[in-house]
C-alpha positions as CSV (number, residue, x, y, z in Angstrom):
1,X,3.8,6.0,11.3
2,X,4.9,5.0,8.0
3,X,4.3,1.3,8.5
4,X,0.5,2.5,9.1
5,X,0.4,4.5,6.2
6,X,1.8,1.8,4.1
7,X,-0.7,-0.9,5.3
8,X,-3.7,1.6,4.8
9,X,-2.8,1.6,1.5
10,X,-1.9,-1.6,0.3
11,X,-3.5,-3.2,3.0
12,X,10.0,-33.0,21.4
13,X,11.2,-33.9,23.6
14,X,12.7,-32.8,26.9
15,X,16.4,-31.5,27.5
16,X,17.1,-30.5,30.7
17,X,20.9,-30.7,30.6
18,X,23.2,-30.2,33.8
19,X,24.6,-26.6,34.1
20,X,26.9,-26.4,36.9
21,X,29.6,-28.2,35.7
22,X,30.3,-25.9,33.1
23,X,29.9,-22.2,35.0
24,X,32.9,-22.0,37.0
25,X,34.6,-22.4,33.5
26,X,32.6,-19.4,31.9
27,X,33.1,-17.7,35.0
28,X,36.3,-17.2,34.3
29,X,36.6,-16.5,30.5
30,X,34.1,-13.8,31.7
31,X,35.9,-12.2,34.0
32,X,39.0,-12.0,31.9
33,X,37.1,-10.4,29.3
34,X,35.3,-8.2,31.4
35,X,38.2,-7.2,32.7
36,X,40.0,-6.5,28.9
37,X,36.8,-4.2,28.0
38,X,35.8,-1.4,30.4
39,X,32.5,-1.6,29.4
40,X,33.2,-0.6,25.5
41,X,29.8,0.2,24.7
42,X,29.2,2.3,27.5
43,X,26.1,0.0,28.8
44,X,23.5,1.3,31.5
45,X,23.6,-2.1,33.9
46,X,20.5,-1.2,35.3
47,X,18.0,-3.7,34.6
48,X,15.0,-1.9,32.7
49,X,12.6,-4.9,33.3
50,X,12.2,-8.0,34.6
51,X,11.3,-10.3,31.8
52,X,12.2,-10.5,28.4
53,X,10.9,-12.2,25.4
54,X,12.0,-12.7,22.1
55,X,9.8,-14.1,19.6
56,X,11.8,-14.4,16.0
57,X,9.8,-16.0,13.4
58,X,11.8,-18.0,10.5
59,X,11.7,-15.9,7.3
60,X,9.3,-13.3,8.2
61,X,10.3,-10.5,6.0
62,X,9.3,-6.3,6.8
63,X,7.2,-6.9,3.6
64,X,5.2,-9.8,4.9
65,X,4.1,-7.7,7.7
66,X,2.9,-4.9,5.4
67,X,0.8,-6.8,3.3
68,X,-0.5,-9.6,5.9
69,X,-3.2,-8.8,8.4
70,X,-0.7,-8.5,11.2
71,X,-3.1,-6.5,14.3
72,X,-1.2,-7.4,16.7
73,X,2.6,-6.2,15.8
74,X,0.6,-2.8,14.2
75,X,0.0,-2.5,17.8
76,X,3.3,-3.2,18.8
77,X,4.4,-1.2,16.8
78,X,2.1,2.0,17.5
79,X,2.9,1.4,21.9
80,X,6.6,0.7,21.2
81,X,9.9,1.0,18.6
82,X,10.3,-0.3,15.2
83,X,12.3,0.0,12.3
84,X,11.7,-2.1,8.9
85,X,14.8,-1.5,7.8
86,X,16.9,-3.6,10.1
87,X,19.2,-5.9,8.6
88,X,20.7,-9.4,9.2
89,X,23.7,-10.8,7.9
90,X,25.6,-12.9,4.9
91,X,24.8,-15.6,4.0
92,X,21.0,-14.8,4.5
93,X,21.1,-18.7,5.6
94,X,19.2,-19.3,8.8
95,X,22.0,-20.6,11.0
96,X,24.0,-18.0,10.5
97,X,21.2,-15.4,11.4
98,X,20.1,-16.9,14.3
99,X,23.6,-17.7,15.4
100,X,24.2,-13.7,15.0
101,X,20.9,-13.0,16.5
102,X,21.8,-14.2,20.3
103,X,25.6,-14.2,19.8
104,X,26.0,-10.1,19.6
105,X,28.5,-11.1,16.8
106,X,28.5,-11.7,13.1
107,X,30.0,-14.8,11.7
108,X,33.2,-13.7,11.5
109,X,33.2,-13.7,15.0
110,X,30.7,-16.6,15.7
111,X,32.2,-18.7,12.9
112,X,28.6,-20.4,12.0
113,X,28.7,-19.4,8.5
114,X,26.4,-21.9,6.7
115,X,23.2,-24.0,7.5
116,X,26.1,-27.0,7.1
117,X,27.7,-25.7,10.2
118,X,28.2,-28.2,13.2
119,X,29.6,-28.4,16.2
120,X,32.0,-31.2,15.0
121,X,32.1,-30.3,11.7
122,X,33.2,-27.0,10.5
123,X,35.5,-24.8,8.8
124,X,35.8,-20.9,11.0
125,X,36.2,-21.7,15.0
126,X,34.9,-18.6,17.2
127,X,37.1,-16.8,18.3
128,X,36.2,-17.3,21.7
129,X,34.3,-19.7,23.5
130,X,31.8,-20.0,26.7
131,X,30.1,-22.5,28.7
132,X,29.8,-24.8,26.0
133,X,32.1,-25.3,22.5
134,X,30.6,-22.6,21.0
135,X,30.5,-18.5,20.5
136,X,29.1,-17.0,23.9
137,X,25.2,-16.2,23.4
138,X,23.1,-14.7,25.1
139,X,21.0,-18.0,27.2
140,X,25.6,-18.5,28.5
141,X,26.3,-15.1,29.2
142,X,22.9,-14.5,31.0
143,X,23.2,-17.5,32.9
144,X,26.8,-16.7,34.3
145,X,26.4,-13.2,35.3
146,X,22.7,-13.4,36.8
147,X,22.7,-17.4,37.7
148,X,19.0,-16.7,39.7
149,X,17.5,-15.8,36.0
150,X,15.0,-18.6,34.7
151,X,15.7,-18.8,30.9
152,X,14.4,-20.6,28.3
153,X,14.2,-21.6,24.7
154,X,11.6,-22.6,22.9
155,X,11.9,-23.6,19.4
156,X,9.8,-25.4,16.4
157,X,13.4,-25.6,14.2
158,X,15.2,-28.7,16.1
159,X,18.4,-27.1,13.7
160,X,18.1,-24.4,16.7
161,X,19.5,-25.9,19.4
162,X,22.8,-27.0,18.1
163,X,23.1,-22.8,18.0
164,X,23.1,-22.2,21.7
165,X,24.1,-23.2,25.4
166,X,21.6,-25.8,26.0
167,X,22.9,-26.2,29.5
168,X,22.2,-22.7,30.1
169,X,19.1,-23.1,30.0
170,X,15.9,-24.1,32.5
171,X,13.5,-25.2,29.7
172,X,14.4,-26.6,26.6
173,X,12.0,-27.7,24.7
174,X,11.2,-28.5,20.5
175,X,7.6,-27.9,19.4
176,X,6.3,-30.4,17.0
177,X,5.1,-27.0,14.8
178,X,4.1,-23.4,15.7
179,X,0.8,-24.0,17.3
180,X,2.4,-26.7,19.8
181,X,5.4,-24.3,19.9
182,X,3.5,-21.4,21.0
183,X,1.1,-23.7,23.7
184,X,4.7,-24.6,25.2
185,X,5.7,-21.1,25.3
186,X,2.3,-20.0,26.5
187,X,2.3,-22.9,30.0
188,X,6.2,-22.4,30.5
189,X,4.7,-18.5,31.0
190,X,2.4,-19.1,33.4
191,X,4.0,-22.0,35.3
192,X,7.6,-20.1,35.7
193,X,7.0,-16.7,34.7
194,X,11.0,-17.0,32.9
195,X,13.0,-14.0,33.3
196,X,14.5,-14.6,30.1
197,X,12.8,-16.6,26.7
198,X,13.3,-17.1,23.2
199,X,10.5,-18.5,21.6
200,X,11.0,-19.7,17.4
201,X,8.5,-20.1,15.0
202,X,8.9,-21.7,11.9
203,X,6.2,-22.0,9.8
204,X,6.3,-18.6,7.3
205,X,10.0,-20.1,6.0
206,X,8.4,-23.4,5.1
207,X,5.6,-21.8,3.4
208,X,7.7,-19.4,1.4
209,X,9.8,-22.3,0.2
210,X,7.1,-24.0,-0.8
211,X,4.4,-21.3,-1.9
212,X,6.7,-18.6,-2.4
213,X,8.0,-15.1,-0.6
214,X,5.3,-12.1,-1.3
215,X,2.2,-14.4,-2.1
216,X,-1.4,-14.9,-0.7
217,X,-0.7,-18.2,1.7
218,X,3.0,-16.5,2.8
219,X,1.0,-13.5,4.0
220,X,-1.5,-15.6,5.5
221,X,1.6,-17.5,7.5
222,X,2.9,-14.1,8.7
223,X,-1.0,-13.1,9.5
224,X,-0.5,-16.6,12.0
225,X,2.7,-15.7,13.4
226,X,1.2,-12.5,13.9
227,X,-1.8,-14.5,16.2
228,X,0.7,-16.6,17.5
229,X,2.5,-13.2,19.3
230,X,-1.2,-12.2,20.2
231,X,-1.8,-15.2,22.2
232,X,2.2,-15.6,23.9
233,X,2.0,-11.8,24.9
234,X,-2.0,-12.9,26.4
235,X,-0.4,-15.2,28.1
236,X,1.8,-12.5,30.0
237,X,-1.0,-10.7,31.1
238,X,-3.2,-13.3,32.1
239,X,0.0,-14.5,34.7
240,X,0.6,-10.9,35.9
241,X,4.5,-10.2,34.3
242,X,2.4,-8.1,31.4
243,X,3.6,-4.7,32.7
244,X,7.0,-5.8,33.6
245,X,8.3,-7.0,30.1
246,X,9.6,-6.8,27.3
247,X,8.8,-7.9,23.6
248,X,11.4,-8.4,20.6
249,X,9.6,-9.7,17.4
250,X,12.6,-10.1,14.6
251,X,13.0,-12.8,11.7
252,X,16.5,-14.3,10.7
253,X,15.8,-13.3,7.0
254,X,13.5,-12.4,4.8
255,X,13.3,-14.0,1.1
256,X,13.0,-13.9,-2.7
257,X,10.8,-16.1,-5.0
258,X,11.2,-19.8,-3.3
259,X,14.3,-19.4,-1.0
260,X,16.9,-17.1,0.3
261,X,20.6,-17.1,1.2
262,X,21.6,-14.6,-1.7
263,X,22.1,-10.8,-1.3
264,X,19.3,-9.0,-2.1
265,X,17.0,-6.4,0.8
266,X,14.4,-8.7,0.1
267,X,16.6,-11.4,2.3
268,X,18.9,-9.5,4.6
269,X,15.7,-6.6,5.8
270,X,13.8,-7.4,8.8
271,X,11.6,-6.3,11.5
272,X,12.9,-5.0,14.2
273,X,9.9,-4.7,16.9
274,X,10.3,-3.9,20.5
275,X,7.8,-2.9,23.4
276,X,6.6,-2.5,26.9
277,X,8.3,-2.0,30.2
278,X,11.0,1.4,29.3
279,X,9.9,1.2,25.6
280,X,9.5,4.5,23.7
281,X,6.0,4.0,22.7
282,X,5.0,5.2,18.5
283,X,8.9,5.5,17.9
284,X,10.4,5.1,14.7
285,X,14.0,3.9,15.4
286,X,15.7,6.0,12.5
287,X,19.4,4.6,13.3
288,X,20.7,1.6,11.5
289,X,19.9,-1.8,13.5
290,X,21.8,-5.2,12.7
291,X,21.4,-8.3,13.6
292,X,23.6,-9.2,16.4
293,X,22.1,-5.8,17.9
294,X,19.4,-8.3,18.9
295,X,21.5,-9.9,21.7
296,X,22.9,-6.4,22.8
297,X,19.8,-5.2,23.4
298,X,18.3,-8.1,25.4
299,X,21.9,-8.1,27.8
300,X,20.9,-3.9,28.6
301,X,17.2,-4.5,29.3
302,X,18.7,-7.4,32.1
303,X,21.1,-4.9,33.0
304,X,24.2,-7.8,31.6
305,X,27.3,-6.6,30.6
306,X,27.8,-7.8,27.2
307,X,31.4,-9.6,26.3
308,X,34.3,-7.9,25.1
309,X,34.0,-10.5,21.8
310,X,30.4,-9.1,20.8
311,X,30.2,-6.1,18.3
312,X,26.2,-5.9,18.5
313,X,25.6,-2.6,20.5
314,X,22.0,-2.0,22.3
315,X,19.7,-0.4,20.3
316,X,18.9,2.0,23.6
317,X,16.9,5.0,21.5
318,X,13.9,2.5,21.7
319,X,14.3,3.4,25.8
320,X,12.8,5.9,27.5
321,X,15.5,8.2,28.5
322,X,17.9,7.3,25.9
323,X,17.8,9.9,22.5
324,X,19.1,8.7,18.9
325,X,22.5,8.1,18.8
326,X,24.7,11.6,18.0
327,X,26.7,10.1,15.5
328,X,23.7,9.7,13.6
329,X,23.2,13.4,12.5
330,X,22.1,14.4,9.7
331,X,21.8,10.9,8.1
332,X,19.0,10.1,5.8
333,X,15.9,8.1,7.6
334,X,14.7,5.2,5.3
335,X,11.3,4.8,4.2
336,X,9.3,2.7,2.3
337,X,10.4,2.8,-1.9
338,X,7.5,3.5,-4.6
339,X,6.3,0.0,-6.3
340,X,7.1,-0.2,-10.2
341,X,3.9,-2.0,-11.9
342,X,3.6,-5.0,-12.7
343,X,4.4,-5.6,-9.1
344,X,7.6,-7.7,-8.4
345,X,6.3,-11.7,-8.3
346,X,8.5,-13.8,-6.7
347,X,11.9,-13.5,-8.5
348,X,10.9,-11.9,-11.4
349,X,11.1,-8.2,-10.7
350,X,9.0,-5.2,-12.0
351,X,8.3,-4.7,-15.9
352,X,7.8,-7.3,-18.1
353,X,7.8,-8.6,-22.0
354,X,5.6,-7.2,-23.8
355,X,4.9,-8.5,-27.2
356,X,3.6,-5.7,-30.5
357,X,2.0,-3.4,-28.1
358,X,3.5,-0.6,-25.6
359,X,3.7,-0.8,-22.1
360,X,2.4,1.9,-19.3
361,X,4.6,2.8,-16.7
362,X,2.7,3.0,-13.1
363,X,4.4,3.6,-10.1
364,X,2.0,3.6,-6.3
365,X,3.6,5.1,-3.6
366,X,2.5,6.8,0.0
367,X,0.4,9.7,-0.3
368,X,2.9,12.1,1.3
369,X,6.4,11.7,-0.4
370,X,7.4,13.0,-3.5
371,X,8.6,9.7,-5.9
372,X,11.2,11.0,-9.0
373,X,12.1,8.4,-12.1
374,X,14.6,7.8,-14.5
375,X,14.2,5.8,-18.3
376,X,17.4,5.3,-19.1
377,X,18.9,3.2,-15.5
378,X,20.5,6.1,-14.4
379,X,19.6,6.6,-10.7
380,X,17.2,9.5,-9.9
381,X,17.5,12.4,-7.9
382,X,14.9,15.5,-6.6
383,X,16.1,16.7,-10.5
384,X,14.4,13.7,-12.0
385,X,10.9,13.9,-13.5
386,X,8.2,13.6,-10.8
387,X,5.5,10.9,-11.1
388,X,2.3,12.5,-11.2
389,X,0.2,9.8,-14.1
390,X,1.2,6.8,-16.2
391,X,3.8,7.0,-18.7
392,X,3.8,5.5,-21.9
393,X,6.1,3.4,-23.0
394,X,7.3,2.5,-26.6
395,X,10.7,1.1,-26.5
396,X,12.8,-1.1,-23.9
397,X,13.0,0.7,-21.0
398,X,15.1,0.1,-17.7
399,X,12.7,2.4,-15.1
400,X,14.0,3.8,-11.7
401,X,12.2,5.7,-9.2
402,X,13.0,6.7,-5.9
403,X,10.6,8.5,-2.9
404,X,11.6,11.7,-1.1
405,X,10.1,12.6,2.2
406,X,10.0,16.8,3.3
407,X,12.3,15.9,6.3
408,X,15.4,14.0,4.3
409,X,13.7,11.0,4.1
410,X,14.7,8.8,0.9
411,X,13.6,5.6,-0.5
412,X,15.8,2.5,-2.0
413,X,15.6,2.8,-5.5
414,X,12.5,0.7,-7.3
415,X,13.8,-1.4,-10.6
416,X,12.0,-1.9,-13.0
417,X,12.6,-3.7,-16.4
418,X,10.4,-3.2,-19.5
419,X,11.0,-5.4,-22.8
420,X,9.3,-4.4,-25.8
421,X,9.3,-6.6,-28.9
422,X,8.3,-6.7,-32.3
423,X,7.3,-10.2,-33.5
424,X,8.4,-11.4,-37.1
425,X,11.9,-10.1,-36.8
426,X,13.8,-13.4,-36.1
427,X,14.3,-13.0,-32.3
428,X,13.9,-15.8,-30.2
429,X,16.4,-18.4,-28.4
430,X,16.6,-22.3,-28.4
431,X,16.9,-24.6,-26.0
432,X,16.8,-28.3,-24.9
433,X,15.4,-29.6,-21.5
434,X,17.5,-32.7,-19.7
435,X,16.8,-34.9,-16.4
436,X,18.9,-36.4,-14.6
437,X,20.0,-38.1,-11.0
438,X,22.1,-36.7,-8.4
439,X,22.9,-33.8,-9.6
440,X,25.3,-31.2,-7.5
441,X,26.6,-29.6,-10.2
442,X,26.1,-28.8,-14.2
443,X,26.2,-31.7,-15.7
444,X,28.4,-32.6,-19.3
445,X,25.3,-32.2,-21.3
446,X,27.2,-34.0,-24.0
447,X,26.6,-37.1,-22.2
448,X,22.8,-36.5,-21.6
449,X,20.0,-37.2,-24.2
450,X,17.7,-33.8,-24.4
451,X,14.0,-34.8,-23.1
452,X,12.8,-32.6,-25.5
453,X,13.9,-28.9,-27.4
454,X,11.7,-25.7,-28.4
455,X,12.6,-21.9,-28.8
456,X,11.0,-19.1,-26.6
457,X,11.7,-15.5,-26.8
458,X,13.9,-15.1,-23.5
459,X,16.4,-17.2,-21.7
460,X,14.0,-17.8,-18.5
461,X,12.6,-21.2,-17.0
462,X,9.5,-19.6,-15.4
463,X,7.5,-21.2,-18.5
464,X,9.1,-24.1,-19.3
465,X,7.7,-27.5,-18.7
466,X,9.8,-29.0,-16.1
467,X,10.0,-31.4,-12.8
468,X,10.4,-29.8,-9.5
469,X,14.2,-30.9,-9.2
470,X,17.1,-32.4,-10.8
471,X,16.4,-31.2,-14.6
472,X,18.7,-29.0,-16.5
473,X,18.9,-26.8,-19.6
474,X,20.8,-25.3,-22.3
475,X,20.0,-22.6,-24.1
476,X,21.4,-21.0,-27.6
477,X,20.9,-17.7,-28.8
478,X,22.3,-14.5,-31.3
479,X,23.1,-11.7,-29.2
480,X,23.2,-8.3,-31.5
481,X,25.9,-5.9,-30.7
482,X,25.5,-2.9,-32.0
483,X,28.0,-1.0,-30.1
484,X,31.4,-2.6,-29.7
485,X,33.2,-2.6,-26.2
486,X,33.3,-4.2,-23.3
487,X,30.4,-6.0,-21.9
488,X,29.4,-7.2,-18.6
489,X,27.4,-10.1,-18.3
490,X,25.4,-11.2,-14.8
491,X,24.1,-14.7,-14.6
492,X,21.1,-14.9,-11.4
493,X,20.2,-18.5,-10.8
494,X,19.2,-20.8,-8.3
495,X,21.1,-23.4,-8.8
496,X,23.5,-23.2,-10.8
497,X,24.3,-21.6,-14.2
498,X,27.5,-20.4,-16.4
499,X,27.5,-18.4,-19.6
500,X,29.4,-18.2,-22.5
501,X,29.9,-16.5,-25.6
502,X,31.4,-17.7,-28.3
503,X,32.1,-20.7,-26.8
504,X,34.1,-19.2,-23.7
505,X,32.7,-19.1,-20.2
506,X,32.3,-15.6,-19.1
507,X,30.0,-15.9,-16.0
508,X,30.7,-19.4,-14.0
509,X,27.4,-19.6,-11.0
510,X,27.5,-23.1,-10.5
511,X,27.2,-25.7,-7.8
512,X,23.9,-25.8,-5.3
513,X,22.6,-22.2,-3.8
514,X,19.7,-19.5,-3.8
515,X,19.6,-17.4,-5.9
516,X,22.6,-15.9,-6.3
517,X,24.0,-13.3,-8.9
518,X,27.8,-14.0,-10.6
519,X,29.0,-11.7,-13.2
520,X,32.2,-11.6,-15.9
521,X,33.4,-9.0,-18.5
522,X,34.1,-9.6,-22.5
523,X,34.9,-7.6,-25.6
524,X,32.9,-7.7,-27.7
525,X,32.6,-6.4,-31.8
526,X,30.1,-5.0,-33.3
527,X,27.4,-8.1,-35.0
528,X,26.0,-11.0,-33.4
529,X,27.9,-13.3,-30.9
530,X,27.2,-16.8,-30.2
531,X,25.5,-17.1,-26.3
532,X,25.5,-20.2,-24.5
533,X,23.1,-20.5,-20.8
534,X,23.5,-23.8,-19.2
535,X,21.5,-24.0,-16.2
536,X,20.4,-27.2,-13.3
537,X,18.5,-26.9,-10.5
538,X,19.4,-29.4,-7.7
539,X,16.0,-28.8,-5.8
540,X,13.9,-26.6,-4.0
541,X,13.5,-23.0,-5.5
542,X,14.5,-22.5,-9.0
543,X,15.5,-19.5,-11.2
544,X,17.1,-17.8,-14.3
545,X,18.0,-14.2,-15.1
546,X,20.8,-12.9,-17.5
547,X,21.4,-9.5,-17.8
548,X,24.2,-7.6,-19.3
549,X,25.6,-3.7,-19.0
550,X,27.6,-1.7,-21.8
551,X,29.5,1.5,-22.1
552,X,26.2,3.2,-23.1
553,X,23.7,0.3,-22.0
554,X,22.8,0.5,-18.4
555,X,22.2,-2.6,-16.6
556,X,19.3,-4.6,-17.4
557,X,17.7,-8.1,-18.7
558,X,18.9,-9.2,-22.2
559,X,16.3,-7.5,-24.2
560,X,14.1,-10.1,-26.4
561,X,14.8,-8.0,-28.9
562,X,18.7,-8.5,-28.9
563,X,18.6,-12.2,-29.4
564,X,17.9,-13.9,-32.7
565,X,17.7,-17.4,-33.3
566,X,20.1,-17.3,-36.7
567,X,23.7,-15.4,-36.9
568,X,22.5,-12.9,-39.5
């Protein structure tokens, strides 16, 4: 219902591994745990359909599918359950997702916390094992409680595999890409008719590393994943198992400008879509869904009991029969949040510099919810002004705005940062631009030779002539204080960064990541303090943001207008 709303609006080889040798094993470890449970989640073991079928696609975030033509999961969604809102967990790293995705455990449990994780080389162990070295997923657990299933895995990432209990499995196969992924999917179908598949497609994650999250080619990759789900669930019907399955369409994570791994909804939301045989059909799921709920689920609808060592529960309100959970109450049901313009584009988030002229505050949201807004970063309320027309805007500005629904629905809050500034003032920072090799962490830019230097009115690299990887900078700027006290400065980068003023480090964000957000506190006097940015990116995605918070100064960007290239 709300996801229609919105999009009105806005609109390789073989590896067939021997299994038996390692079952009687599992067989065990299962029964011991089965017998330390009691069934702790209170599971239904009766099998609610005879097939199952995941299909998670790599980086498809809940926003993709909003603004991508995506008929086929609108469909899904309208006949089945859904919720936006789900979310995966941290790191927002692939391994770790997927690894959480068919273990019913996070990676505390699992122990698979990084896309450097292997088998023979890692840090956490699991805190159990199965059939194979690894955290029980779903392919073992399936395979020793209901050894007459067919399962199989089908996956375009090779980095997949190493995830699961290949031996588990009947068909194992890696797709060249996602249209020779899907044709493997779509003949292992018809030939065997698998009571149990996972099939992974890769293609939107490449594409929004390369092209970026939230543009025109990433939506057109989620608008092929989307065809891609057509043509698997086709191939269902056209062997007969149509009406006697089930559909799970997820994502691992979704993503922010060129990459993920950091903290932000934009990474950890996903889809959550699930349909056909038992499946509540037009059914918002207004609970909370995680991750490792993924696995849970897919053990009730085979009518498996789940291990003692998974924390993932079913999500059984999308089954007929099954209402929301009681705990749930009164809770508040998430719905989309209003959309601050200029929308966010990749990393850089709503607002803007604007340079001798005002800005206009314009906020779109769904026809039927009330949105509220705040000026000053406070966070709004149903006591906050109501958006009904654009607002002017003649000064700096950090904008919040939030949407309320008539039956305690609520929003996330929308950001949105507005600089203003004056020109022939002084403002302005400086900064030089180095290259150089192999590069892991900041480098001692004492020891490089700048390529070249310039000034620019904010510390960001969006518009700075650079190559795609293995540059640095450093940039130098006045920051006016006008208030003394303690300040809290946040450094976003991808890679890395650290901050100083006066020539101390207050914010240290260094080594190779996403985009991730570090912060540090200093006192500060009233005048202008010396501020230091140093900044590399290793490769891949690349980003800058510094913002700082006062006693009286919420949150926010450095305003342009606070930096000066001189100390008075």
């Amino acid at each position: 219902m709300i996801v229609r709303t919105i999009k009105n609006q806005s609109k390789s080889m073989d590896h067939l591994i021997t299994k038996s040798t390692n079952y009687f094993y599992l067989a065990i470890i299962f029964l011991l745990s089965a017998a330390c449970s009691v069934n702790p989640n209170g599971t239904d073991l009766n099998r609610q359909a005879e097939h199952v079928i995941i299909i998670g696609v790599d980086g498809m975030s809940p926003n993709g599918i909003l603004n991508a033509e995506t008929p086929v999961m609108d469909q899904l969604m309208a006949e089945g359950s859904y919720t936006l809102n789900a979310r995966g967990v941290l790191p927002t790293s692939s391994s770790t997702n997927w690894s959480s995705m068919v273990s019913g455990a996070g990676p505390e449990q699992h122990g698979i916390t990084s896309n450097g994780w292997e088998r023979d080389d890692h840090i956490l162990p699991p805190v159990i094992t199965g059939t194979e070295d690894i955290f029980p997923t779903i392919f073992g657990v399936a395979r020793v409680e209901k050894p007459e299933l067919k399962i199989g895995a089908i996956y375009d990432w090779d980095g997949f595999g190493r995830l699961i209990e290949r031996s588990a499995l009947d068909y194992d196969r890696n797709g060249e890409d996602e249209d020779a992924t899907a044709q493997l999917a779509i003949d292992y179908i018809k030939s065997d008719k698998p009571d149990l598949l996972f099939v992974h497609l890769d293609h939107a994650d490449h594409v929004g590393h390369h092209d970026g999250h939230k543009t025109p080619k990433y939506h057109e990759a989620v608008a092929k994943a989307d065809s891609i789900i057509g043509k698997i669930i086709q191939a269902t019907k056209d062997t007969g198992i149509y009406s006697e399955t089930i559909f799970i369409i997820s994502a691992d994570h979704g993503g922010i400008g060129y990459g993920h791994g950091g903290e932000t909804l934009d990474e950890i939301e996903i889809p959550f879509i699930i349909h056909g045989k038992n499946i509540k059909k037009g059914n918002l799921i207004k609970h909370q869904v995680y991750q490792y709920d993924n696995a849970a689920t897919v053990a009730f609808a085979l009518g498996i009991e789940q291990p003692y060592a998974w924390i993932g529960k079913p999500v059984k309100s999308a089954f007929v029969g099954f209402p929301e959970p009681a705990s749930f109450g009164d809770a508040k049901v998430a719905i989309a949040a209003p959309i601050i313009l200029p929308k966010p584009n990749l990393y850089e988030p709503s607002g803007g510099l604007f340079i001798d002229k005002p800005a206009e505050l314009i906020i779109e949201a769904n026809k039927d919810v009330e949105v509220h807004y705040t000026l000053d970063g406070s966070l709004p309320d149903k006591n906050s002004p109501i958006y009904t027309q654009p607002v002017r805007l003649t000064t700096s500005s950090v904008v919040m705005a939030k949407s309320f629904g008539a039956q305690n629905e609520e929003s996330a809050v929308a950001k949105a940062y507005f600089r203003l500034l004056k020109s022939g003032n002084g403002n302005g920072v400086s900064y030089k631009y180095y290259e150089s090799p192999g590069m892991k962490f900041l480098p001692v830019f004492e020891t490089l030779k700048p390529i070249y230097s310039s000034t620019k009115n904010q510390i960001r690299i969006d518009d700075i002539n650079k190559r795609p990887d293995q540059f640095a900078i450093k940039y130098s700027t006045y920051l006016q204080i006008d208030t003394p006290g303690a300040y809290k400065f946040y450094v976003t980068s991808d890679d890395g960064s650290k901050l100083y003023i006066n020539g101390d480090m207050v914010v240290d964000n260094d080594g190779g990541h996403g985009a991730i957000e570090r912060s540090g506190t200093v006192e500060l006097e009233k005048g202008r303090v010396f501020l230091e940015v140093e900044y590399f990116n290793e490769s891949g995605g690349w980003w800058l943001d510094t913002y700082y918070k006062g006693s009286n100064i919420p949150k926010q960007i450095i305003p342009a207008d606070k930096l000066f290239l001189r100390p008075n």
